[in-house]
Residue frames as a rotation matrix with the C-alpha (Angstrom) as fourth column:
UNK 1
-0.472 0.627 -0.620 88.05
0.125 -0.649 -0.751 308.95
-0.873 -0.432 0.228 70.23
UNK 2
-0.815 0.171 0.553 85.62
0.570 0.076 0.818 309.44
0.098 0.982 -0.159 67.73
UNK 3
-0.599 0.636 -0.487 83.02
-0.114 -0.670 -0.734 312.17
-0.793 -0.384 0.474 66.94
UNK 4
-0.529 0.790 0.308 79.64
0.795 0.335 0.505 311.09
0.296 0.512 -0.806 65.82
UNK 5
-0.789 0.494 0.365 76.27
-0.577 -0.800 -0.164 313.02
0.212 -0.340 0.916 65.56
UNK 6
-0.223 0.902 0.370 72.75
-0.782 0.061 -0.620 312.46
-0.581 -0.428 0.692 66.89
UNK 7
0.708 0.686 -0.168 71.33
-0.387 0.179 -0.905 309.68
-0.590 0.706 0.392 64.76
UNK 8
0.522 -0.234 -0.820 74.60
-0.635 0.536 -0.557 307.96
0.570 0.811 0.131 63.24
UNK 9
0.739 -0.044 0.673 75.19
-0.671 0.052 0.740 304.97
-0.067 -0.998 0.009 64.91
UNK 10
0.065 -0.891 -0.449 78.25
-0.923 0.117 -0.366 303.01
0.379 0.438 -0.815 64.82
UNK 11
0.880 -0.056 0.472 78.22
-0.134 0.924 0.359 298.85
-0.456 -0.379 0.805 64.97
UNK 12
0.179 -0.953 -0.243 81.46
-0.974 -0.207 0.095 297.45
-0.140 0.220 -0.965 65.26
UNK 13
0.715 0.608 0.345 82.38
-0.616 0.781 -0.100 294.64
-0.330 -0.141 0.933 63.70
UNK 14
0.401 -0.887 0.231 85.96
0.912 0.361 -0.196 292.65
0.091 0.289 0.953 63.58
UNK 15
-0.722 -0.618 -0.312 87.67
0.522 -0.782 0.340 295.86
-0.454 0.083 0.887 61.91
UNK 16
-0.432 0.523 0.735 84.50
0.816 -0.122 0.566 296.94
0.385 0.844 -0.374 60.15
UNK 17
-0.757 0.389 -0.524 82.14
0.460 -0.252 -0.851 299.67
-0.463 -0.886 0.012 60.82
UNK 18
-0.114 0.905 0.409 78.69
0.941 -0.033 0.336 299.89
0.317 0.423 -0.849 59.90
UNK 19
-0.915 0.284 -0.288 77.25
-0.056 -0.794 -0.606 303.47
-0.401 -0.538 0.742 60.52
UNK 20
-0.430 0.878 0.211 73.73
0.876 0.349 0.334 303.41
0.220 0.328 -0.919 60.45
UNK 21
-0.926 0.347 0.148 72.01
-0.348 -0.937 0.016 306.93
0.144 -0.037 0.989 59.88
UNK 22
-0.349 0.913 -0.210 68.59
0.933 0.361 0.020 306.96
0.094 -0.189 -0.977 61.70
UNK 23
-0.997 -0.073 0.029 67.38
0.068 -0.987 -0.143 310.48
0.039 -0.140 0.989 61.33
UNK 24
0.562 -0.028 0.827 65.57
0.086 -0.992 -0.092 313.03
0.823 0.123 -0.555 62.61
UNK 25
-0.454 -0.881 0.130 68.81
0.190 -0.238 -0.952 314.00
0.870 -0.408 0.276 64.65
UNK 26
0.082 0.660 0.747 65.91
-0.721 -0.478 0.502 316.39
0.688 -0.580 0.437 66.99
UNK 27
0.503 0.739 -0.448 64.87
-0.294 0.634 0.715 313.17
0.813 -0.229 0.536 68.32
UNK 28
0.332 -0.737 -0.589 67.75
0.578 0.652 -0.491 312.03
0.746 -0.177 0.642 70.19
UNK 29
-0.518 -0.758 0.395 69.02
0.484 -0.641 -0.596 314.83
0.705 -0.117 0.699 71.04
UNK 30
0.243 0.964 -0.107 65.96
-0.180 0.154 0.972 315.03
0.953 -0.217 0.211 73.19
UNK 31
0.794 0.261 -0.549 65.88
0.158 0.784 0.601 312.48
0.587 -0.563 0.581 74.65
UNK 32
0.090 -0.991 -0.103 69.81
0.623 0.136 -0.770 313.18
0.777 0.005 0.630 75.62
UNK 33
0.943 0.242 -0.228 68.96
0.316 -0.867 0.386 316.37
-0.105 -0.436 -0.894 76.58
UNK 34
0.146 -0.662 -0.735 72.12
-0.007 -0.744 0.668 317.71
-0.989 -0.092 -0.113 74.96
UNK 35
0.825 0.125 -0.550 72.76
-0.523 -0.198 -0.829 318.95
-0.213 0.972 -0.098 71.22
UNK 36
0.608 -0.719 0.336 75.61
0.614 0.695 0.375 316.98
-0.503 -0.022 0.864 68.95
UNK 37
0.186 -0.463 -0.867 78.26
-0.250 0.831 -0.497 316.16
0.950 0.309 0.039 67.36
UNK 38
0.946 -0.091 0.312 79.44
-0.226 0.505 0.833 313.71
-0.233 -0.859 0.457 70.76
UNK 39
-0.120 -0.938 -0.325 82.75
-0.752 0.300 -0.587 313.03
0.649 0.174 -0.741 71.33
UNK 40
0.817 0.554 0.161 82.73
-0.469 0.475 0.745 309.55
0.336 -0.684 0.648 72.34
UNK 41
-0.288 -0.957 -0.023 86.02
-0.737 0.237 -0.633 307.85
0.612 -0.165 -0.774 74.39
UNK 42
0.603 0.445 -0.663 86.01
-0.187 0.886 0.424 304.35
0.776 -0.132 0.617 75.48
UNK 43
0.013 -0.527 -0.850 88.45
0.630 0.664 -0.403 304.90
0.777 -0.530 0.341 78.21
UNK 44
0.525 0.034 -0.851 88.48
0.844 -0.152 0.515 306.64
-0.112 -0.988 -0.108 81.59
UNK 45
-0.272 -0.886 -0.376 91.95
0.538 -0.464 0.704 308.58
-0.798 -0.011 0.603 80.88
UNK 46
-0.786 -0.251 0.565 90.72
0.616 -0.404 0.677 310.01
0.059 0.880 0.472 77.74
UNK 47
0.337 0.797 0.501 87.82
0.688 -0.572 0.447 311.45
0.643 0.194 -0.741 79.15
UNK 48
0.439 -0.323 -0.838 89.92
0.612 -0.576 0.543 313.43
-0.658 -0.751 -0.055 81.38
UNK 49
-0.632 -0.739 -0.233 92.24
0.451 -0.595 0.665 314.41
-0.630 0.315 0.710 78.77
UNK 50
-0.787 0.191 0.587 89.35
0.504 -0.351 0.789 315.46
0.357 0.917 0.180 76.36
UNK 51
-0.930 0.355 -0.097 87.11
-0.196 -0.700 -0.687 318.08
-0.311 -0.620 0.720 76.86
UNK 52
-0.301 0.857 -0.419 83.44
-0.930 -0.361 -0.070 317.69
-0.212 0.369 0.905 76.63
UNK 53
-0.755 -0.417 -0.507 83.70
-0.567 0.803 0.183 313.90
0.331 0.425 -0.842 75.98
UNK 54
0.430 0.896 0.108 81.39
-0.897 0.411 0.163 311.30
0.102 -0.167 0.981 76.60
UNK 55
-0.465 -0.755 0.463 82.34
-0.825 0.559 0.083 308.04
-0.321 -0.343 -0.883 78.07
UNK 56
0.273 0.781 -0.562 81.23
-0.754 0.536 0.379 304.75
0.597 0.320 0.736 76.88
UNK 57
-0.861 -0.503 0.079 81.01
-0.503 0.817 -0.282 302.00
0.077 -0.282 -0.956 79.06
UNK 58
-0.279 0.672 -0.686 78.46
0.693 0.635 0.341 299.09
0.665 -0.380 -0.643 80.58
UNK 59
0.279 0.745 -0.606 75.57
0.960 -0.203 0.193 301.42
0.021 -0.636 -0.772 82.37
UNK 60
-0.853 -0.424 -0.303 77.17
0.340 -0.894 0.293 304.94
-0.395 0.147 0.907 80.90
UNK 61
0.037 0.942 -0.332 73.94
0.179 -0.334 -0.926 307.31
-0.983 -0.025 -0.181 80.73
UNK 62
-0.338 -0.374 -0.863 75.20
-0.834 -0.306 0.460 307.76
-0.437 0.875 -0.208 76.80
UNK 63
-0.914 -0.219 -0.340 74.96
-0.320 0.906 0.277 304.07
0.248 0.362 -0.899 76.09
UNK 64
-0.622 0.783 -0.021 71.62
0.460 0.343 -0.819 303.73
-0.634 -0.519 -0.574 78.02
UNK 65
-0.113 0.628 -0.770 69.84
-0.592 -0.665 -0.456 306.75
-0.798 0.404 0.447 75.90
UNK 66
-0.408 -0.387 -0.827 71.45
-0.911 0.107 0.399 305.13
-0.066 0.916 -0.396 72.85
UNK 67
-0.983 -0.138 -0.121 70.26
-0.119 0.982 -0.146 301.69
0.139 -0.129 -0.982 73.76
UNK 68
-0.100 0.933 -0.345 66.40
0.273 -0.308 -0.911 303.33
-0.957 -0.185 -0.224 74.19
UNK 69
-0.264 0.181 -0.947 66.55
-0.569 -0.822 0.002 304.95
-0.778 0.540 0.320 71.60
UNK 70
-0.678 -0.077 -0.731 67.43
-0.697 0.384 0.606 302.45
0.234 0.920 -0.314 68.77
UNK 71
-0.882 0.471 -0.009 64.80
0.418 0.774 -0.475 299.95
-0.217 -0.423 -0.880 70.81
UNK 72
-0.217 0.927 -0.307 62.16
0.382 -0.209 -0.900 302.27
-0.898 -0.312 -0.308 70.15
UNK 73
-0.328 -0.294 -0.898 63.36
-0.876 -0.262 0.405 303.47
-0.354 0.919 -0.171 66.71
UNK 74
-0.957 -0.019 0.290 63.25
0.087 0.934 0.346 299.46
-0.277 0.356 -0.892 65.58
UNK 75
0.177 0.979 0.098 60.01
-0.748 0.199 -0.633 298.79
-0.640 0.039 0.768 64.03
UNK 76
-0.724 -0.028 0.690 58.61
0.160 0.965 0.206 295.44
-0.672 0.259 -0.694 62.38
UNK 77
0.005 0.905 -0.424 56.17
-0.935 -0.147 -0.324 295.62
-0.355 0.398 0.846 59.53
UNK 78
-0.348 0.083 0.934 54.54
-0.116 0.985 -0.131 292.65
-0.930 -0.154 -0.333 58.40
UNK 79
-0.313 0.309 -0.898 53.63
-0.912 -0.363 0.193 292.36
-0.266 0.879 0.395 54.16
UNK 80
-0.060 0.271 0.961 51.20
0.272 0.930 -0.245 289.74
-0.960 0.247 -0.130 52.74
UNK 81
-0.815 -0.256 -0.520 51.77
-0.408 -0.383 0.829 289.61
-0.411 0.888 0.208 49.26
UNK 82
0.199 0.980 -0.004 48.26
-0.418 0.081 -0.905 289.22
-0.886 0.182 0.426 47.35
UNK 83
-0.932 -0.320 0.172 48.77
-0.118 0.714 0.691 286.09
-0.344 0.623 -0.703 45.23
UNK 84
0.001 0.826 0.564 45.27
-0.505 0.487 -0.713 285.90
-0.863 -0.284 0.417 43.59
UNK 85
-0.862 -0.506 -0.028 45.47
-0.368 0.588 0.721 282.44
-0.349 0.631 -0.693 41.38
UNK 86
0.288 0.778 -0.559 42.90
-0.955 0.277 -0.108 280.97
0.071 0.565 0.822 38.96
UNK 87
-0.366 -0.670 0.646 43.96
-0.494 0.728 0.475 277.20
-0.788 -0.145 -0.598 39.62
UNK 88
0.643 0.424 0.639 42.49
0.207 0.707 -0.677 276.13
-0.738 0.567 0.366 36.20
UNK 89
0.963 -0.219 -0.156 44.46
-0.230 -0.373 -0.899 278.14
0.139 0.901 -0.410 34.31
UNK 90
0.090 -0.996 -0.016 47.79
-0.993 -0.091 0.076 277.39
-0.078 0.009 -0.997 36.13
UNK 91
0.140 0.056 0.989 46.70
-0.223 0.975 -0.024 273.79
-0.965 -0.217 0.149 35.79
UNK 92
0.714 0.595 0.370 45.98
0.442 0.027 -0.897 274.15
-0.543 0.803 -0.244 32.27
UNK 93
0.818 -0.530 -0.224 49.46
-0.552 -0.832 -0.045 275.72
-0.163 0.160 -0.974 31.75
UNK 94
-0.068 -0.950 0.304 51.20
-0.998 0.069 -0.009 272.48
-0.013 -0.304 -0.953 32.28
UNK 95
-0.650 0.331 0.684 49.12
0.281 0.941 -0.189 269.62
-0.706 0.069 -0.705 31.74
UNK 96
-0.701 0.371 -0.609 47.22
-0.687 -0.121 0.716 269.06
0.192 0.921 0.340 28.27
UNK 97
-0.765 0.373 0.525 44.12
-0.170 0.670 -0.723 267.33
-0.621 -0.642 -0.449 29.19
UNK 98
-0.970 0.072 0.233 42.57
0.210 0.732 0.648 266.71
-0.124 0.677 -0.725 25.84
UNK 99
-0.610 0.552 0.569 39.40
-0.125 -0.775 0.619 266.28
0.783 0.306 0.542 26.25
UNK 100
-0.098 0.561 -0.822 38.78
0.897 0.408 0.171 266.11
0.431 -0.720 -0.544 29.48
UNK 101
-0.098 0.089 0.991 37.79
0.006 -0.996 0.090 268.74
0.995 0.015 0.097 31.66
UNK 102
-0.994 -0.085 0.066 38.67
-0.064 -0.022 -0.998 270.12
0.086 -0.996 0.017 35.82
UNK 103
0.277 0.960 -0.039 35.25
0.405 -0.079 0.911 269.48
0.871 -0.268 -0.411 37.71
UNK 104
0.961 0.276 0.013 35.97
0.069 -0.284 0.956 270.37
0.268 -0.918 -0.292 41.41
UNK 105
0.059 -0.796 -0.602 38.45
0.565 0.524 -0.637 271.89
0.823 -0.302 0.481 43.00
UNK 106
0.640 0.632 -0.437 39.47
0.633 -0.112 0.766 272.65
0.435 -0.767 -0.472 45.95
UNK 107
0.335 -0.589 0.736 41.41
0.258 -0.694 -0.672 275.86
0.906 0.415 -0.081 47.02
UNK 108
0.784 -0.017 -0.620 43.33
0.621 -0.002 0.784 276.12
-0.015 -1.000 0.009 50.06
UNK 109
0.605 -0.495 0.624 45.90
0.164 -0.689 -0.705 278.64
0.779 0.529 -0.336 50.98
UNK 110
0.554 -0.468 -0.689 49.11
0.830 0.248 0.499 278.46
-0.063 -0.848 0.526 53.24
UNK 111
0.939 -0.237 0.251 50.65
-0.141 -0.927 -0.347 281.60
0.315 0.290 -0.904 53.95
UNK 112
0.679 -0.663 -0.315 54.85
0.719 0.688 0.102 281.77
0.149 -0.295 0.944 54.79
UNK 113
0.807 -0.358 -0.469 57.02
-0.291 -0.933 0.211 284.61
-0.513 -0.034 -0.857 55.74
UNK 114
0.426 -0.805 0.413 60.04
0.717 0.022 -0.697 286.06
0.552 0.593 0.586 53.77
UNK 115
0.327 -0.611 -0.720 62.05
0.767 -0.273 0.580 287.83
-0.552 -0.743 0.380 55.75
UNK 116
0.387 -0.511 0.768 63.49
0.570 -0.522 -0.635 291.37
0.725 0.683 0.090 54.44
UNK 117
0.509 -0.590 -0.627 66.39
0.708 -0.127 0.695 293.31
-0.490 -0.797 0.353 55.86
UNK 118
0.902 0.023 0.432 67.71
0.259 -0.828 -0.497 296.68
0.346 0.560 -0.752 54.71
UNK 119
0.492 -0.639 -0.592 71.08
0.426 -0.416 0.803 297.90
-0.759 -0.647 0.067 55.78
UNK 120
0.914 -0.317 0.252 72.28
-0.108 -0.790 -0.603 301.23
0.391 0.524 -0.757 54.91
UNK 121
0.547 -0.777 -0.311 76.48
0.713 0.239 0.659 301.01
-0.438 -0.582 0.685 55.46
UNK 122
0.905 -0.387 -0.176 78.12
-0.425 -0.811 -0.402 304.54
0.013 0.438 -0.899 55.02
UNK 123
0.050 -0.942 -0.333 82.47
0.908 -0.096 0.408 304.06
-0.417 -0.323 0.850 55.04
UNK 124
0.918 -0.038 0.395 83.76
-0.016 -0.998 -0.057 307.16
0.396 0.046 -0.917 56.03
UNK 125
0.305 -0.946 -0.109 88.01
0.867 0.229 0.442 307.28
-0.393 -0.230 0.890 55.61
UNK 126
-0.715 -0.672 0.192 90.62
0.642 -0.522 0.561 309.87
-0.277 0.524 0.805 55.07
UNK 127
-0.688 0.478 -0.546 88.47
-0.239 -0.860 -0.451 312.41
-0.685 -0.180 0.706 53.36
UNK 128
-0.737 0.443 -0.511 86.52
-0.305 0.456 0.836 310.08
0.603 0.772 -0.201 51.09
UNK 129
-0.404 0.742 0.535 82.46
-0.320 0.433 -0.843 308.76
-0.857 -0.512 0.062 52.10
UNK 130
-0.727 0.243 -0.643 80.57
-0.430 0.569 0.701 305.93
0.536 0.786 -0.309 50.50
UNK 131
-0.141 0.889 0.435 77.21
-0.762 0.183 -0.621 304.90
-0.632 -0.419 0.652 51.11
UNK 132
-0.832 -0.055 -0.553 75.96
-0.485 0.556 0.675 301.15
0.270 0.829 -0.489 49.99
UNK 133
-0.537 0.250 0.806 72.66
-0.780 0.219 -0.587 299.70
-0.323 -0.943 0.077 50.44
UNK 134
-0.786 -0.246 -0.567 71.64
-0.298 0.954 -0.001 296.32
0.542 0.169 -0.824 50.44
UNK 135
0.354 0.931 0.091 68.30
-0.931 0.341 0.132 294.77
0.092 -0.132 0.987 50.63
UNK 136
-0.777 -0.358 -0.518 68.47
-0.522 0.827 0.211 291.24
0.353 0.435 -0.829 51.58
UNK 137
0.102 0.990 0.099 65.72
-0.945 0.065 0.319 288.61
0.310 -0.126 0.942 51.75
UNK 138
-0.848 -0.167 0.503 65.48
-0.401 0.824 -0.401 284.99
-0.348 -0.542 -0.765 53.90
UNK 139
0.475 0.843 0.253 63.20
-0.880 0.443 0.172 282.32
0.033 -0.304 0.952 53.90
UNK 140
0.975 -0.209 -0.075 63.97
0.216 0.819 0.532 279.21
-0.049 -0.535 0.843 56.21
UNK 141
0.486 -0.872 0.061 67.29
-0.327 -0.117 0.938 280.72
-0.810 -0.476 -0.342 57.66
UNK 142
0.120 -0.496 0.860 68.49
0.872 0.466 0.147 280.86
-0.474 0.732 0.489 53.61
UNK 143
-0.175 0.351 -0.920 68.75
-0.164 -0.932 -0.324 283.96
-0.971 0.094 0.221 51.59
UNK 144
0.300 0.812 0.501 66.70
0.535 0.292 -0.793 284.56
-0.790 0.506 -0.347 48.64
UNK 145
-0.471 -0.841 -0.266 68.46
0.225 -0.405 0.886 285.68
-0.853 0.357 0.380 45.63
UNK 146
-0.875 0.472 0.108 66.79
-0.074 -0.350 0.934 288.04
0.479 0.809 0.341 42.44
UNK 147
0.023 0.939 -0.342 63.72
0.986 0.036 0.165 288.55
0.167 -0.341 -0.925 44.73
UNK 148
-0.943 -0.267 0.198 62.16
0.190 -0.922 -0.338 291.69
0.273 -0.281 0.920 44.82
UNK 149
-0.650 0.656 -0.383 58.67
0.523 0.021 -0.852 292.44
-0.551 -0.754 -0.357 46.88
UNK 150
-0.614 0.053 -0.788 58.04
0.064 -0.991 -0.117 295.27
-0.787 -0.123 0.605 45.23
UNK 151
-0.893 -0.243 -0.379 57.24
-0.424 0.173 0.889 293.36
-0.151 0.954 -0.258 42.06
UNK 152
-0.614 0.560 -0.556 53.95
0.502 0.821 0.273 292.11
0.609 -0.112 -0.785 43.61
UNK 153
-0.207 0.428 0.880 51.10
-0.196 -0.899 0.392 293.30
0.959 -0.092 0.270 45.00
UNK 154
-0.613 -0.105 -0.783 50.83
0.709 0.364 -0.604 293.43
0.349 -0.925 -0.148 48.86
UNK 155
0.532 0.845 -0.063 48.36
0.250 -0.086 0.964 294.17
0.809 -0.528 -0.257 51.73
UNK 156
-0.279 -0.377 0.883 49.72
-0.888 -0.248 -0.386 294.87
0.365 -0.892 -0.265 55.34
UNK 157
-0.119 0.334 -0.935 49.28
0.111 0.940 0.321 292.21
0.987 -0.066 -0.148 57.81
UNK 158
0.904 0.200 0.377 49.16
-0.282 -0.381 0.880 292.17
0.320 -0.903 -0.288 61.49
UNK 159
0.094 -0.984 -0.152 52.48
-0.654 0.054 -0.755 292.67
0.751 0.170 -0.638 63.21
UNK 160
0.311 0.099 0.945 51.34
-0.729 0.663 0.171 289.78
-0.609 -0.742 0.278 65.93
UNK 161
0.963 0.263 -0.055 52.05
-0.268 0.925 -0.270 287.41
-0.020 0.275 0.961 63.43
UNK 162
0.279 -0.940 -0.194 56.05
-0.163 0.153 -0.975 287.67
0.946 0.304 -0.110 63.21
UNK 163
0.855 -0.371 -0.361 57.91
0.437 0.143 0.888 285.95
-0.278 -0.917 0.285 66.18
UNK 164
0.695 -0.717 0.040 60.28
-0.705 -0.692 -0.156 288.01
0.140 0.080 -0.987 66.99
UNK 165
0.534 -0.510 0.674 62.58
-0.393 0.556 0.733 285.25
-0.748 -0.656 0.096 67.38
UNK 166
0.362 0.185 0.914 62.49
0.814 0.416 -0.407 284.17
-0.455 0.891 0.000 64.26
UNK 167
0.958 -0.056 0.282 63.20
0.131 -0.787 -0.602 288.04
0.256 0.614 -0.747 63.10
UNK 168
0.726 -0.670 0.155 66.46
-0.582 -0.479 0.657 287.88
-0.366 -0.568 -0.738 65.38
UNK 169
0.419 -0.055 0.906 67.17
0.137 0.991 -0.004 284.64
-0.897 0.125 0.423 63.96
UNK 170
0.620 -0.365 0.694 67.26
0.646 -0.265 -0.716 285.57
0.445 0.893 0.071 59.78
UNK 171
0.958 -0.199 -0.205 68.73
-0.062 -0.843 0.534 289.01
-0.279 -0.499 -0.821 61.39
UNK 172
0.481 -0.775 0.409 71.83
-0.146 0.390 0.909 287.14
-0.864 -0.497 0.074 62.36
UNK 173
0.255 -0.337 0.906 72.10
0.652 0.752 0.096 285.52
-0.714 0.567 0.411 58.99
UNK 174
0.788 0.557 0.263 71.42
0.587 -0.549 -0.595 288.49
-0.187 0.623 -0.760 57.39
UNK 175
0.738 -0.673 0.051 74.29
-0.670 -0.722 0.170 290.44
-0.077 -0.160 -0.984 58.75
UNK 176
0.055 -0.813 0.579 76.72
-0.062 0.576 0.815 287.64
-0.997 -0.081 -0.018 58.21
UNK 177
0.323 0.080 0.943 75.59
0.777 0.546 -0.313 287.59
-0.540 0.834 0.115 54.75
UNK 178
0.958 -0.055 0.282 76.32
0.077 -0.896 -0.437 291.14
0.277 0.440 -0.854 54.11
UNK 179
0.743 -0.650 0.162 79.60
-0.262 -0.059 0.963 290.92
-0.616 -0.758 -0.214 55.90
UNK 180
-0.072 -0.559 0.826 80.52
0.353 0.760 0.545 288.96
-0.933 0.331 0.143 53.54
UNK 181
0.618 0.397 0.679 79.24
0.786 -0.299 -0.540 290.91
-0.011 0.867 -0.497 50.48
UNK 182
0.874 -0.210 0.438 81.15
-0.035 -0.926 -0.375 293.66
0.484 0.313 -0.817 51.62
UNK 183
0.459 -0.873 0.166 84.13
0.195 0.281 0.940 292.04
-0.867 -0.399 0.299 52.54
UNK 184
0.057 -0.823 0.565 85.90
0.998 0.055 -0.021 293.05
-0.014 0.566 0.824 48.98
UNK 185
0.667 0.068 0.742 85.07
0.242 -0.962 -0.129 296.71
0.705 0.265 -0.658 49.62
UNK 186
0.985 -0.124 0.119 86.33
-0.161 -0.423 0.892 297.00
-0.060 -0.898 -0.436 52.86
UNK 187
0.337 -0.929 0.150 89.78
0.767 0.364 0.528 294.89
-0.545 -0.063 0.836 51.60
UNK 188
0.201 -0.199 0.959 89.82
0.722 -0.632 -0.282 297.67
0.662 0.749 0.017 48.82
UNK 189
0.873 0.133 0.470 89.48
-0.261 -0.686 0.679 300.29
0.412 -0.715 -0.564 51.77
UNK 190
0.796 -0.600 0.080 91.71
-0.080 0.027 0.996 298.60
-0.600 -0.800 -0.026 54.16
UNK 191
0.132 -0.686 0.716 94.49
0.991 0.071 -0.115 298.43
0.028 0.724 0.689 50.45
UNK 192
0.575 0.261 0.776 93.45
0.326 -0.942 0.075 301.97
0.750 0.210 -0.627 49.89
UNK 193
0.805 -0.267 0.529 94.52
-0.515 -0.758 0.401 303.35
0.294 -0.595 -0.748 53.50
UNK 194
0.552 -0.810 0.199 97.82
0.484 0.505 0.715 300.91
-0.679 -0.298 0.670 53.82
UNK 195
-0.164 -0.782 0.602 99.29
0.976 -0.215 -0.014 302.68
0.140 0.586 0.798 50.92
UNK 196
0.186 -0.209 0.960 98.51
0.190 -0.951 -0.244 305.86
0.964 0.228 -0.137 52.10
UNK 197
0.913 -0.407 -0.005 100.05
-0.094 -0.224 0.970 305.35
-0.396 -0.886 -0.242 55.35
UNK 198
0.271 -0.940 0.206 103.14
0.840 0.335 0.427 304.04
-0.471 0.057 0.880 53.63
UNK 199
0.427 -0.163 0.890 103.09
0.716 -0.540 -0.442 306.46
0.553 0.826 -0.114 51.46
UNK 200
0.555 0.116 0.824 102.90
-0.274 -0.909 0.313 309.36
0.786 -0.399 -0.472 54.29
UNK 201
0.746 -0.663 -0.068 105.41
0.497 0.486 0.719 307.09
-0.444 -0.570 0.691 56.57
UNK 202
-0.178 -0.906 0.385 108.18
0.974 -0.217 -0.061 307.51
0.139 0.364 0.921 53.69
UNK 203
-0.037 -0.385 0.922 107.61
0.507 -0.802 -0.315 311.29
0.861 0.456 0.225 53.58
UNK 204
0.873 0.054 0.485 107.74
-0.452 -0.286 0.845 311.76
0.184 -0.957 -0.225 57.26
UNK 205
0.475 -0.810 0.344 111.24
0.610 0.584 0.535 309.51
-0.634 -0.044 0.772 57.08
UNK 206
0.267 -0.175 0.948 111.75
0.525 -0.798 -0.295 311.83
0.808 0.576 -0.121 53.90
UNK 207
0.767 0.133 0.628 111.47
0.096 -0.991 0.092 314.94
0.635 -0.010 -0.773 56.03
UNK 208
0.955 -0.276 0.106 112.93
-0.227 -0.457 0.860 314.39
-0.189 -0.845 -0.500 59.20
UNK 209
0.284 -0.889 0.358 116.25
0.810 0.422 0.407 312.41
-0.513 0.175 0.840 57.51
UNK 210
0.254 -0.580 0.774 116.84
0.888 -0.178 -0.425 315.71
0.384 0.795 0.469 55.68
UNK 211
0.695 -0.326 0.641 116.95
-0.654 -0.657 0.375 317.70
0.299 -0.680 -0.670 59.01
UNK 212
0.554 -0.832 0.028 119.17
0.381 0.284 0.880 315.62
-0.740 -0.476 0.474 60.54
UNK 213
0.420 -0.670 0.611 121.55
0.897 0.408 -0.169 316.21
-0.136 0.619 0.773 57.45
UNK 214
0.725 0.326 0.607 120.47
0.190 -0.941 0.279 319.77
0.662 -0.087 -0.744 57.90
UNK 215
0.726 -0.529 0.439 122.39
-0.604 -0.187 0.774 319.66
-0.327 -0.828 -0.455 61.57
């Protein structure tokens, strides 16, 4: 069972879990037409045994809102970065031409998408929370390392130009690539809460072996 509010959603992955905070809470809660935190249980029997619960299953009116919601939440923006080049001078940057000199050229211009992905990944254990986020950029189903947009000027574009295929596509990679980035945190995490279970094992083995000795 697990109790989430309005607006943090939980993607599960392997053992991982991504919480993705998508606020204003209001919104949801709307749409829900009840107020959080949600207790959510993934099994029949526990929603009997808990009160107030929320079931999750395939076509559970919870899972449907939630499944609007983040569809309509999603948004695509499209950035043309504004590249504007003198081609004598970058010609003239790299070739010594003496004394000759550029008559005619001709300037053409091919535009190409990069691909950027944000993901915000809280971990919330034991009484400890950590937030990490993690910009990551594609181009041709690769990722693009020491790029940063921001560093350039840019224009909007029109969001007809991005196939969305293509956005589901990097997506994929995207999140496999972070997976992997944050595969040593999570081993640190999943170290972290193995020695405090042992830890709290032995002193629960501790306690109850010195009642018995007690009787």
């Amino acid at each position: 069972m697990s109790g989430i509010r309005a607006g943090e959603v939980i993607f599960s992955h392997f053992s991982e879990l991504f919480y993705s905070k998508t606020p204003p809470y209001e919104n949801f809660e709307k749409q829900f037409g009840k107020k959080s935190p949600y207790n959510l249980v993934f099994d029949k029997k526990n929603q009997d045994l808990i009160e107030n619960s929320e079931l999750i299953i395939k076509g559970s009116s919870l899972f449907k809102v939630m499944a609007n919601y983040l569809e309509n939440k999603a948004e695509n923006t499209l950035i043309r970065i504004k590249l504007d080049i003198e081609p004598k001078q970058e010609i003239s940057k790299y070739f010594n031409l003496n004394n000759f000199e550029i008559g005619n050229i001709k300037k053409s211009v091919k535009n190409d998408i990069i691909y950027r992905f944000t993901f915000i990944t809280n971990m919330q254990y034991l009484n400890e929370r950590e937030q990490s986020i993690n910009t990551v950029y594609l181009h041709d189903n690769s990722v693009i390392n020491n790029f940063i947009v921001e560093n350039y000027p840019t224009e909007l574009g029109k969001k007809s130009d991005i196939s969305f295929d293509k956005i589901k596509e990097h997506y994929a990679i995207a999140k496999q690539y972070l997976k992997n980035l944050m595969a040593p945190k999570f081993s640190e995490i999943a170290d972290y809460l193995n020695k405090s279970l042992d830890k709290e094992k032995n002193r629960i083995i501790s306690h109850y072996s010195h009642l018995s000795k007690e009787i």
